[in-house]
N, CA, C and O atoms as a MOPAC input file, in Angstrom:
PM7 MOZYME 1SCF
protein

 N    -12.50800 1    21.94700 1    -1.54000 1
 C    -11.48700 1    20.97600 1    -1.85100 1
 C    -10.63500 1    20.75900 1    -0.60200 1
 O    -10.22600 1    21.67600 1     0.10900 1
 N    -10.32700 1    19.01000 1    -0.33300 1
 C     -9.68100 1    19.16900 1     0.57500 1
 C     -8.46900 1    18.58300 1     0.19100 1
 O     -8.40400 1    17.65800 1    -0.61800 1
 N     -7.18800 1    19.26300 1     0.93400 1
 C     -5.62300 1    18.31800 1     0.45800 1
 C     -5.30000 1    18.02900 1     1.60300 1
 O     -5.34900 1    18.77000 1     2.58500 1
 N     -4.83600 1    16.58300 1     1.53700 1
 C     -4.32900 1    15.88400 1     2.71400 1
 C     -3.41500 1    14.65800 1     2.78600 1
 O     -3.52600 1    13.53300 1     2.29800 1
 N     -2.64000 1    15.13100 1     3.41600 1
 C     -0.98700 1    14.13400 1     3.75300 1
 C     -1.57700 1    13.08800 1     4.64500 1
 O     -2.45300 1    13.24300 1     5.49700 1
 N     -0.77600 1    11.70700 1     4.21200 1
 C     -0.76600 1    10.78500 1     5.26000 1
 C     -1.89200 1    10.62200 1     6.03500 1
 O     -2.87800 1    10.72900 1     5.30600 1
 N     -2.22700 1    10.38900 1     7.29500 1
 C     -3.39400 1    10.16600 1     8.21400 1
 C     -4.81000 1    11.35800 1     7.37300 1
 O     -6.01200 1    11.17600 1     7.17400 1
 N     -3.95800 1    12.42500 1     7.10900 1
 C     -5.02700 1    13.49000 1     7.12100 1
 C     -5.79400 1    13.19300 1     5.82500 1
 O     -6.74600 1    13.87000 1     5.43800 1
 N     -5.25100 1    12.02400 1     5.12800 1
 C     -6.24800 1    12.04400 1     3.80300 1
 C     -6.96300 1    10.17800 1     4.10800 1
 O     -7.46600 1     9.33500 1     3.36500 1
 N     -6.65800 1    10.23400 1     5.48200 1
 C     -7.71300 1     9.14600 1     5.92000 1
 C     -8.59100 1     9.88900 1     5.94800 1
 O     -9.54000 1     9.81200 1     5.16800 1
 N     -8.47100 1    10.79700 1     6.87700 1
 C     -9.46700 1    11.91100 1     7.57300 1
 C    -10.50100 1    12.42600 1     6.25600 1
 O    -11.71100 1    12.27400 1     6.08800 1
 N     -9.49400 1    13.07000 1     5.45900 1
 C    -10.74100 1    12.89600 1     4.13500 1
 C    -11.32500 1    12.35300 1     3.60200 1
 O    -12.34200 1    12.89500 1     3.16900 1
 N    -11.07500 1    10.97000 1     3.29300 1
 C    -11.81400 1    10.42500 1     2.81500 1
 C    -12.81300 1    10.11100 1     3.49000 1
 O    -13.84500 1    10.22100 1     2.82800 1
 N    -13.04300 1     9.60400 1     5.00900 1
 C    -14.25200 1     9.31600 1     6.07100 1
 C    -14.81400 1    11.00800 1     6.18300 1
 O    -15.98300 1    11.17700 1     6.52900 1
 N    -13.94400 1    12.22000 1     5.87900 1
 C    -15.23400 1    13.56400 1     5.47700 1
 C    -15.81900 1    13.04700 1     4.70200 1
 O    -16.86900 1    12.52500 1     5.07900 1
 N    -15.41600 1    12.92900 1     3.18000 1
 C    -15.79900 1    12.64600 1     2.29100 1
 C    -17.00000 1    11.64300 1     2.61900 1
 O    -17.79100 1    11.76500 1     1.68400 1
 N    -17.35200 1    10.96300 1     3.28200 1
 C    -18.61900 1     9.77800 1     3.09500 1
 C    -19.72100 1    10.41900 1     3.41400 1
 O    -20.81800 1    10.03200 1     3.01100 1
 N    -19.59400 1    11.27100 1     4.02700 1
 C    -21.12900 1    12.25000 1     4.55900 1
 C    -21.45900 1    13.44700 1     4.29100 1
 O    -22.57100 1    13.90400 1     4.55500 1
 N    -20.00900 1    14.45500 1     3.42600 1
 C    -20.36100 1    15.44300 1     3.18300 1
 C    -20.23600 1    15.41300 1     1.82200 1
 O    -19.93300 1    14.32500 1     1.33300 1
 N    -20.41800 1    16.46900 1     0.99700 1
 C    -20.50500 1    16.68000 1    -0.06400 1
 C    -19.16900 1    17.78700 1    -0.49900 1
 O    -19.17400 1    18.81400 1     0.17900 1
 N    -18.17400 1    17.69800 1    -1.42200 1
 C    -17.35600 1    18.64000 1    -1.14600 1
 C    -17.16000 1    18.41700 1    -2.93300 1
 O    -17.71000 1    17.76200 1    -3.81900 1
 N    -15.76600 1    19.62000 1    -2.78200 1
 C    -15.57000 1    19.59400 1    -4.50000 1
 C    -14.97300 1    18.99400 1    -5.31600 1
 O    -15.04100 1    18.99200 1    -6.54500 1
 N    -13.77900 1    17.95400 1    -3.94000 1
 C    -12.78400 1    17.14300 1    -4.09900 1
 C    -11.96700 1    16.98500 1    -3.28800 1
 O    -12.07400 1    17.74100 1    -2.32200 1
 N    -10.91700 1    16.08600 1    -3.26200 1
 C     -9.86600 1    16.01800 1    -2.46400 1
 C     -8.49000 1    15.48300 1    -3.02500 1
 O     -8.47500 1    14.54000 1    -3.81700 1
 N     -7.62600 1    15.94900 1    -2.70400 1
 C     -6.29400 1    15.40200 1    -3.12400 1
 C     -5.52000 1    14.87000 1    -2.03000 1
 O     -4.87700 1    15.56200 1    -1.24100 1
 N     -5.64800 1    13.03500 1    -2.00600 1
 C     -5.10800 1    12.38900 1    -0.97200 1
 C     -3.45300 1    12.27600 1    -1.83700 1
 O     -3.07400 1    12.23200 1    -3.00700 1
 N     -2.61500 1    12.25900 1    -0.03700 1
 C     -0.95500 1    12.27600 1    -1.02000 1
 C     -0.92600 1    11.60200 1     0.33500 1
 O     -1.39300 1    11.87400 1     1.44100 1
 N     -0.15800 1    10.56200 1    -0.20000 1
 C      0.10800 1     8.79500 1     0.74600 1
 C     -0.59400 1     8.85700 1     1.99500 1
 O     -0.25200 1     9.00100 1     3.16800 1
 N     -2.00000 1     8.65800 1     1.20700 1
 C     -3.05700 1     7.93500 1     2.27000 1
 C     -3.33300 1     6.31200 1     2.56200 1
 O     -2.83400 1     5.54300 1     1.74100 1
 N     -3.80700 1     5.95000 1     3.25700 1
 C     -3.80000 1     4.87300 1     3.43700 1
 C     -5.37900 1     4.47900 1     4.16600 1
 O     -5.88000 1     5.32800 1     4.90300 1
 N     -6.01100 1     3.35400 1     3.95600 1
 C     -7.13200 1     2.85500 1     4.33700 1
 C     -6.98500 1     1.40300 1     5.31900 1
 O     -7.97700 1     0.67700 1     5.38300 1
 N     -6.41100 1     1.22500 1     5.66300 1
 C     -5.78500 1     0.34000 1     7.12500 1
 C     -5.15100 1     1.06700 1     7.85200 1
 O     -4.71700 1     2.17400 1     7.53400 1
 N     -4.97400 1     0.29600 1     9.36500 1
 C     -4.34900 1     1.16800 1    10.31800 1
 C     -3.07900 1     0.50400 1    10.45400 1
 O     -2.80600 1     0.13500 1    11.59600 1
 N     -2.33900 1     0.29800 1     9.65000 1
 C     -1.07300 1    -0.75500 1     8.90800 1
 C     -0.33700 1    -1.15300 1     9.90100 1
 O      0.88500 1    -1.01500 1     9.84300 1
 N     -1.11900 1    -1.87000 1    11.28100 1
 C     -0.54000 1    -2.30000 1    12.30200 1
 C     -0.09900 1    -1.58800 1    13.43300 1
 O      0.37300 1    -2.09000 1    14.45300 1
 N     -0.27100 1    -0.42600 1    13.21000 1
 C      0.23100 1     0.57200 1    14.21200 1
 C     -0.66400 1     1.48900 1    14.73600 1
 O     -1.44100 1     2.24500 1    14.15500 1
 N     -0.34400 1     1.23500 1    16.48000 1
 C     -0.94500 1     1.07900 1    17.88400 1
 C     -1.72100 1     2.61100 1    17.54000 1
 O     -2.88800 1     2.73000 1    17.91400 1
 N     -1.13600 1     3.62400 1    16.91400 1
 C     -1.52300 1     5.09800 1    17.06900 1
 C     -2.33600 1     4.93300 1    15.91900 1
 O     -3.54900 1     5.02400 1    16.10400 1
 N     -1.92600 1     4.70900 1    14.76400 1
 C     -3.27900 1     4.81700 1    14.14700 1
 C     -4.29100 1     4.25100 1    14.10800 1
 O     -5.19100 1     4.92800 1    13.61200 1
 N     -4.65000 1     2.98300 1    14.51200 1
 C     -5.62600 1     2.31800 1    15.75800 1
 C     -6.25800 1     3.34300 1    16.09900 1
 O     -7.10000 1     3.78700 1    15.31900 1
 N     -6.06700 1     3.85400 1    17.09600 1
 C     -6.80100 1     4.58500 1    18.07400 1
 C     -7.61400 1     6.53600 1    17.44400 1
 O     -8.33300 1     7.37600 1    17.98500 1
 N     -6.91700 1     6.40600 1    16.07200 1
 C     -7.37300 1     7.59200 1    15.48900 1
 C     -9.15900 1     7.23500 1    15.55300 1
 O     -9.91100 1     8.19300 1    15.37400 1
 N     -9.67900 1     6.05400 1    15.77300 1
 C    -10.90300 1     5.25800 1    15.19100 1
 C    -11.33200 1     5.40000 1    13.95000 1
 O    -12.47200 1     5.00700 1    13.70200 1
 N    -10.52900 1     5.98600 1    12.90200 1
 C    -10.94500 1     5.95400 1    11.12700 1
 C    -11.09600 1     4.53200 1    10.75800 1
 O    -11.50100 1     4.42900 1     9.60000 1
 N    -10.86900 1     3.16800 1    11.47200 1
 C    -10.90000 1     2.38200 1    10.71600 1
 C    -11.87200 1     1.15100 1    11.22300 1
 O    -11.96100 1    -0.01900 1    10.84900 1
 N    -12.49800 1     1.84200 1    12.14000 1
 C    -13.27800 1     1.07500 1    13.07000 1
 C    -15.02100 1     0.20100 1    11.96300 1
 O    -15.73300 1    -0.80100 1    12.04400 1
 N    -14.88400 1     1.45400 1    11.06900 1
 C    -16.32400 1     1.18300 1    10.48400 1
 C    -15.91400 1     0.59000 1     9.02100 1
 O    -14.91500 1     1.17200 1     8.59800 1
 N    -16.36100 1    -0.30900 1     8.22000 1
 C    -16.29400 1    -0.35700 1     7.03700 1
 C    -16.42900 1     0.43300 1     5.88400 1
 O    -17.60500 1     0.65800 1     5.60100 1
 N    -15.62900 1     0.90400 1     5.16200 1
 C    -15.65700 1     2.04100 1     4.59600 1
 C    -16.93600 1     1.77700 1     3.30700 1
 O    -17.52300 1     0.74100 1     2.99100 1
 N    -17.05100 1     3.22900 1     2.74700 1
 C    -18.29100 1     3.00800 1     2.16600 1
 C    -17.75900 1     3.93400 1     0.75200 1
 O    -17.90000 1     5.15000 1     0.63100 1
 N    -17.14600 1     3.04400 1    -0.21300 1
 C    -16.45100 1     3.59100 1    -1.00600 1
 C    -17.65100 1     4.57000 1    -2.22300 1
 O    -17.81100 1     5.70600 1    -2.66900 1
 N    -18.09300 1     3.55200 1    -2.28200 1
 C    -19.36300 1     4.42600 1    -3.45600 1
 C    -19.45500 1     5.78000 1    -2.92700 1
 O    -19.12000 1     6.72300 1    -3.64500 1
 N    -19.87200 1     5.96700 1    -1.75200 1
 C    -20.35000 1     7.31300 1    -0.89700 1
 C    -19.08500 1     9.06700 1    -0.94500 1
 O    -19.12000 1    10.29700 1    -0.98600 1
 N    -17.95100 1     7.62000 1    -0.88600 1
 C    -16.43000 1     8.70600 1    -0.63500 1
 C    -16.66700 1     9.47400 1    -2.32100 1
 O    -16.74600 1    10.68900 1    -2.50800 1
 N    -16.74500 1     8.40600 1    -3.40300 1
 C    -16.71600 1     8.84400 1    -5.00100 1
 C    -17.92100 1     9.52200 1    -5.06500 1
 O    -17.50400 1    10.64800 1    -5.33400 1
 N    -19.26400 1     9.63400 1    -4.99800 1
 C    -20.51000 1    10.24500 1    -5.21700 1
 C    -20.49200 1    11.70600 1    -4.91900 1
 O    -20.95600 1    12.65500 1    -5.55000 1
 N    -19.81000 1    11.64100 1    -3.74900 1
 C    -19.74000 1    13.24100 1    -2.88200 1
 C    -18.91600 1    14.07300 1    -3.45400 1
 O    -18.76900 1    15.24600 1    -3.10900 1
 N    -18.31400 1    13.49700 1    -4.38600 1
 C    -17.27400 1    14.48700 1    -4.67100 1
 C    -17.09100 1    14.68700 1    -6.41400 1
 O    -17.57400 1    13.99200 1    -7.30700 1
 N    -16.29800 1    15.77900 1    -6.50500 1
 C    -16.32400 1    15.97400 1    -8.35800 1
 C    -14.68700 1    15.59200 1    -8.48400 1
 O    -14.35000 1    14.87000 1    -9.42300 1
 N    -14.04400 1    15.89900 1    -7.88300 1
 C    -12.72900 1    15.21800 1    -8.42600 1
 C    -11.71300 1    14.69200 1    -7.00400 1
 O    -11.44800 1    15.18900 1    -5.91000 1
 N    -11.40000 1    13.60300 1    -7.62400 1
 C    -10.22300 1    12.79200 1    -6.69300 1
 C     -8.92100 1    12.93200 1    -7.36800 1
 O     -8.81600 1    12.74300 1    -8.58000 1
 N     -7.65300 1    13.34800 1    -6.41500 1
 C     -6.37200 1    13.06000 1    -6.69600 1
 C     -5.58800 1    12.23400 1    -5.89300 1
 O     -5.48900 1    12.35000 1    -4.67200 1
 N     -4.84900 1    11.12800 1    -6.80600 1
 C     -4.30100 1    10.43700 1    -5.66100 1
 C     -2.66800 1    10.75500 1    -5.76800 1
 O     -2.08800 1    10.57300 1    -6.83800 1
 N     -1.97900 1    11.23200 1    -4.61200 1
 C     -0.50500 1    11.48700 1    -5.23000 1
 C      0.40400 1    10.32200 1    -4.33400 1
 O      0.48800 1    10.81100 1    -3.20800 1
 N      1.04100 1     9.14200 1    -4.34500 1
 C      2.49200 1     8.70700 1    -3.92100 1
 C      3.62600 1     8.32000 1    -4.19700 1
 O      4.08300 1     8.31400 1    -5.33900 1
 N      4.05100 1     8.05400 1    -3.46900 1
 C      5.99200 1     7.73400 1    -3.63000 1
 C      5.89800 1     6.20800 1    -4.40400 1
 O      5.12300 1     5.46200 1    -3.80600 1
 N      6.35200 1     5.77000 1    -5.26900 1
 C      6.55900 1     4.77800 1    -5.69300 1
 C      8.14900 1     3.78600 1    -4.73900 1
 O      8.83200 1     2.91400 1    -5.27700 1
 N      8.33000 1     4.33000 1    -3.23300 1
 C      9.30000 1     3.93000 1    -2.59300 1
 C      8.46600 1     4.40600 1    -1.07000 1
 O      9.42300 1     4.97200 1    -0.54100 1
 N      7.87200 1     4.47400 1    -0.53900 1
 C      6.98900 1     5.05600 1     0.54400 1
 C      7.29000 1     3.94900 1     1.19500 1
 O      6.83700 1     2.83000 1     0.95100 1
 N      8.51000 1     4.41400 1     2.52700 1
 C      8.65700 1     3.10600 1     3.21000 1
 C      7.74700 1     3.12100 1     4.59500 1
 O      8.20900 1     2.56500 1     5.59200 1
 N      6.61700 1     3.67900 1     4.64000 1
 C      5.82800 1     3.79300 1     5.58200 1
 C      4.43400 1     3.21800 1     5.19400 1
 O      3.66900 1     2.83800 1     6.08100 1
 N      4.13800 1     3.16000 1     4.03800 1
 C      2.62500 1     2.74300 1     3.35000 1
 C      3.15500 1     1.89800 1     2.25400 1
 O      4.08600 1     2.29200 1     1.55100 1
 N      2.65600 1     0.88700 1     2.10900 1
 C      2.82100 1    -0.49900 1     1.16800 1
 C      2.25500 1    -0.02600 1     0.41500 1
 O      1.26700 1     0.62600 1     0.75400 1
 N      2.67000 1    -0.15000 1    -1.14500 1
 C      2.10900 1     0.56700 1    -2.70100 1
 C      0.72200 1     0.26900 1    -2.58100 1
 O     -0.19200 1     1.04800 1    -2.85400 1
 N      0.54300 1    -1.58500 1    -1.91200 1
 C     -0.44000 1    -2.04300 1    -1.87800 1
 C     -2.03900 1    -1.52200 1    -1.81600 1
 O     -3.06800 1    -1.83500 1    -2.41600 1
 N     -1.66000 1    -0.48800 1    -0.69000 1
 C     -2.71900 1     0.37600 1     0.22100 1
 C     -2.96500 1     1.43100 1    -1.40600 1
 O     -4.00300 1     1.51300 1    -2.06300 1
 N     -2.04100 1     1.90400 1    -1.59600 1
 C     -2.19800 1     3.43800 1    -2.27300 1
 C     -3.06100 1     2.36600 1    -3.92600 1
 O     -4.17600 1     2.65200 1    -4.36000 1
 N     -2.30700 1     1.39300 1    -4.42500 1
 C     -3.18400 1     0.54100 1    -5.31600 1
 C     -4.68600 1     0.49600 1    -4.91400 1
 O     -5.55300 1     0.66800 1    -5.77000 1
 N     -4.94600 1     0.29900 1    -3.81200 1
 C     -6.55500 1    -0.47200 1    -3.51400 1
 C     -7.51400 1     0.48500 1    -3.29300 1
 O     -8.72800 1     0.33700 1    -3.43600 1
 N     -6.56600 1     2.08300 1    -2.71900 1
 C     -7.54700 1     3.18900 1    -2.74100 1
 C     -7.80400 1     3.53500 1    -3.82900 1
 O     -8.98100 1     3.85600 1    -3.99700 1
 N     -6.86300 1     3.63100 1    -5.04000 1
 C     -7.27000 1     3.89400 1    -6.59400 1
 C     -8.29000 1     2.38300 1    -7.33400 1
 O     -9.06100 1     2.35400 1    -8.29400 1
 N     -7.97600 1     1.61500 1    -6.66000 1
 C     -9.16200 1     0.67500 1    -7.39100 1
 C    -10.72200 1     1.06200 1    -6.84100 1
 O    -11.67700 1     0.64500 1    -7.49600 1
 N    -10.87200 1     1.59200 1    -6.04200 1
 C    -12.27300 1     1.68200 1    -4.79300 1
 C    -12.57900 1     3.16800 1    -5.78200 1
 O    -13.29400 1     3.34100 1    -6.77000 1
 N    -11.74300 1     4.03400 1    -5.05600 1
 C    -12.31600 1     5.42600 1    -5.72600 1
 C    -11.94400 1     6.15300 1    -7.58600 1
 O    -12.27500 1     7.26500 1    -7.99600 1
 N    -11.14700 1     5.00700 1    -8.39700 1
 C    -10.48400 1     5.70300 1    -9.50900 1
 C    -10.35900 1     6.96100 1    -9.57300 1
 O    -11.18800 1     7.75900 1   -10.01000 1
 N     -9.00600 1     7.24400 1    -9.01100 1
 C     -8.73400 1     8.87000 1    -8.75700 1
 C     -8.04200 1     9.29100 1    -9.73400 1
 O     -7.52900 1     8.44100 1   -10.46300 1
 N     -7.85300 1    10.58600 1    -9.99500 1
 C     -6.76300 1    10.55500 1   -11.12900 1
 C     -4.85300 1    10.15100 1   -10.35100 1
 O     -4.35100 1    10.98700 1    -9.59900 1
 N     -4.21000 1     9.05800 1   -10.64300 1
 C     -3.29900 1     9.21300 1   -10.00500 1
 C     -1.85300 1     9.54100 1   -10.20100 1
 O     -1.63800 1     9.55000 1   -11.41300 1
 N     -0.68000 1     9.83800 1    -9.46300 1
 C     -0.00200 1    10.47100 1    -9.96100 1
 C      1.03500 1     9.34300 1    -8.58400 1
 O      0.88800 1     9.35600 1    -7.36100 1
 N      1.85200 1     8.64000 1    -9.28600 1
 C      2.63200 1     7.89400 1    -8.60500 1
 C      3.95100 1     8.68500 1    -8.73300 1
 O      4.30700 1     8.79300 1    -9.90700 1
 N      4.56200 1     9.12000 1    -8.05900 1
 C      5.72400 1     9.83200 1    -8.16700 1
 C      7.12500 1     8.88500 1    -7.92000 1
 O      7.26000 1     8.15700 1    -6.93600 1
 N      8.12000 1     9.03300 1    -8.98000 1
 C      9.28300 1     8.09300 1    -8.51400 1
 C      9.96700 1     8.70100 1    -7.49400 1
 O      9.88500 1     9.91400 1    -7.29800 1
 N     10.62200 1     7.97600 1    -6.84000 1
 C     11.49500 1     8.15600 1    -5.54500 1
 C     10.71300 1     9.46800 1    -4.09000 1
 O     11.26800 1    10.07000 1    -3.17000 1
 N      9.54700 1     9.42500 1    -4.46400 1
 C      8.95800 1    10.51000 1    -3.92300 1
 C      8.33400 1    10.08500 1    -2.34400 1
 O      7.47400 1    10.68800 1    -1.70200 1
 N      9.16000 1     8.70900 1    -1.93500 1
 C      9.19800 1     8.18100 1    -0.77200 1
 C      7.50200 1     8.73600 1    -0.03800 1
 O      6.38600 1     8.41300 1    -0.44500 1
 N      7.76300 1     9.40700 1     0.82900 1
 C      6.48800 1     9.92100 1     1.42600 1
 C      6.10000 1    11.56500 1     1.31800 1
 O      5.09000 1    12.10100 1     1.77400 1
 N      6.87200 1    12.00700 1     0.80200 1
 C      7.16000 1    13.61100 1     0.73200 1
 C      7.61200 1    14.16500 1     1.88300 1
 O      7.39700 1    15.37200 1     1.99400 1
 N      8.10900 1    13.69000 1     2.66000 1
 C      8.61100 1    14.22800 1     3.61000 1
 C      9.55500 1    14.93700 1     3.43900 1
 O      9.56600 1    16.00000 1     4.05900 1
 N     10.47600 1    14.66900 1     2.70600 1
 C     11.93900 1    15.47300 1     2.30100 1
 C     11.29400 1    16.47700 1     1.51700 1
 O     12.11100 1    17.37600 1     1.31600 1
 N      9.98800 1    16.77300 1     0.88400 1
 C      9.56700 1    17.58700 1    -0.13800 1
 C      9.67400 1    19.06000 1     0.34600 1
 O      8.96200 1    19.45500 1     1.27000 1
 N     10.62100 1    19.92300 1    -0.31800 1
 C     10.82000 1    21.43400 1     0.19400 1
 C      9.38700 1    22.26100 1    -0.86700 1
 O      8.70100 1    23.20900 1    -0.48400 1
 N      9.26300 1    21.49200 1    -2.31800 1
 C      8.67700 1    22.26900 1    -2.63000 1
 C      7.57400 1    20.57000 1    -3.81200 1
 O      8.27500 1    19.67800 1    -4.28900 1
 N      6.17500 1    20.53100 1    -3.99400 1
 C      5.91400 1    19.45400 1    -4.58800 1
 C      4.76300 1    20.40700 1    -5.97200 1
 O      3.58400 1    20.76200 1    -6.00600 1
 N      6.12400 1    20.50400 1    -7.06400 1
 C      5.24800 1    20.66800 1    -8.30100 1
 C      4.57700 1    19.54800 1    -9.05100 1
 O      4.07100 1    19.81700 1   -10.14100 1
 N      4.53300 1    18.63100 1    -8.70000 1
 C      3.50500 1    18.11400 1    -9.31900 1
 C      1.85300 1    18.19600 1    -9.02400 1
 O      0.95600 1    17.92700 1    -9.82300 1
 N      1.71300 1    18.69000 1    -7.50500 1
 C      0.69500 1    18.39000 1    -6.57700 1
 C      0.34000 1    20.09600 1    -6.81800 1
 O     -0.76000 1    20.54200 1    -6.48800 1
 N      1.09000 1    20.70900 1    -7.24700 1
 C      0.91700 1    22.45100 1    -7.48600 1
 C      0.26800 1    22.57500 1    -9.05400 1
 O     -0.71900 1    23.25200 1    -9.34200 1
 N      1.07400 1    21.74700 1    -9.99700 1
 C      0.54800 1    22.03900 1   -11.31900 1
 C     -1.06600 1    21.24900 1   -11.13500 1
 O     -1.96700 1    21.59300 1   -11.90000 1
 N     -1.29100 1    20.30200 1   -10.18600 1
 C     -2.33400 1    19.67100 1   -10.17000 1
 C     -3.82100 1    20.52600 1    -9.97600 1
 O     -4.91200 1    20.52400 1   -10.54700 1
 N     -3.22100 1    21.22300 1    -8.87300 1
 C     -4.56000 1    22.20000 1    -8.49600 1
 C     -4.68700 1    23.14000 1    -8.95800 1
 O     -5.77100 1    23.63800 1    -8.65600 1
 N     -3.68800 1    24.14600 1   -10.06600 1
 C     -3.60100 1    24.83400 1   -11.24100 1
 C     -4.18100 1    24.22800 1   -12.18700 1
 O     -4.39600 1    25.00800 1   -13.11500 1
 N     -4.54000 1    23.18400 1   -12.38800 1
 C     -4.99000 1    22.85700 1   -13.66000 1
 C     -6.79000 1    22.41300 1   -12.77900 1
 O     -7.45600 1    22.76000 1   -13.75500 1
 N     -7.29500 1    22.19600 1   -12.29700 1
 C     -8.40000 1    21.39500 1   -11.90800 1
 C     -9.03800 1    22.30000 1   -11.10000 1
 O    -10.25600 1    22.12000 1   -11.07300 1
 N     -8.43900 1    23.66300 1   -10.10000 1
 C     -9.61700 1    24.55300 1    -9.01200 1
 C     -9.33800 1    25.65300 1    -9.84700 1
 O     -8.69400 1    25.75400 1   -10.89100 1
 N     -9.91800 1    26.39300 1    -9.20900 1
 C     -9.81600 1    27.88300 1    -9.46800 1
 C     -9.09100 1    28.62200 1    -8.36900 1
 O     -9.71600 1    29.05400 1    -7.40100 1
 N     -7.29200 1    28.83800 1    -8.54400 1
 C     -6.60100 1    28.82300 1    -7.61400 1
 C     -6.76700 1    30.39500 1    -7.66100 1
 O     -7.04400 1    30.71900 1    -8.81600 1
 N     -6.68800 1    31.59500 1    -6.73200 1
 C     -6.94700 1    33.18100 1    -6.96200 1
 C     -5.66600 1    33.39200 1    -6.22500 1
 O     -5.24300 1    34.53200 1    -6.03500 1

C-alpha cells in the first residue's frame, strides 16, 4: 500500500500503471501540472495517463481532500475520482493538510481496510 501527499500521489498513481500493488491512498493529488514551472519538470505528466491500468493494479483506492485546497482546484480531485472511483473522503475546511498535526480520518481509514500491526 502506498500513501501519498500532494505530488507524491502523482507519483503513485504513474507507480500504480505498471506495478501491481495493494492500494494507495492519494490525499490532494492532482493529475495536471496546474501551470506550475516545477511540476512540469517532475515529467509525471508528459505521457497520457492510462486510467484503466492505475484501477486494475490495485485492490483498493482512497481518495482524501480539502473541500477549500487553495493549491489544487476541487476540479482535479473530482476528475481523479471519476477515472479511478476511489472510495472518497472530501474533508471540510481540510485545505491541503498542511496545518494537519494529527489526520484521523486518513488513520481510521487504514484501520479499517490494511492490516495495520
Amino acid at each position: 500500500m502506498l500513501i501519498d501527499w500532494s505530488s507524491g500521489a502523482v507519483a503513485a498513481m504513474r507507480y500504480a500503471e505498471n506495478n501491481k500493488i495493494k492500494g494507495t491512498v492519494l490525499v490532494s493529488g492532482n493529475y495536471t501540472d496546474l501551470g506550475d514551472e516545477i511540476e512540469k519538470q517532475s515529467g509525471y505528466y508528459d505521457d497520457p495517463w492510462n486510467w484503466e491500468k492505475i484501477k486494475k493494479n490495485q485492490e483498493k483506492i482512497a481518495l482524501f481532500y480539502g473541500d477549500n485546497d487553495p493549491y489544487i482546484s476541487q476540479s482535479e480531485f473530482e476528475f481523479i475520482a471519476s477515472k479511478l472511483s476511489p472510495k472518497v473522503f472530501k474533508i471540510h475546511e481540510g485545505k491541503h493538510f498542511i496545518e494537519y498535526v494529527t489526520f484521523p480520518q486518513l488513520l481510521e481509514y487504514i484501520k479499517l481496510n490494511y492490516s495495520v500491526r
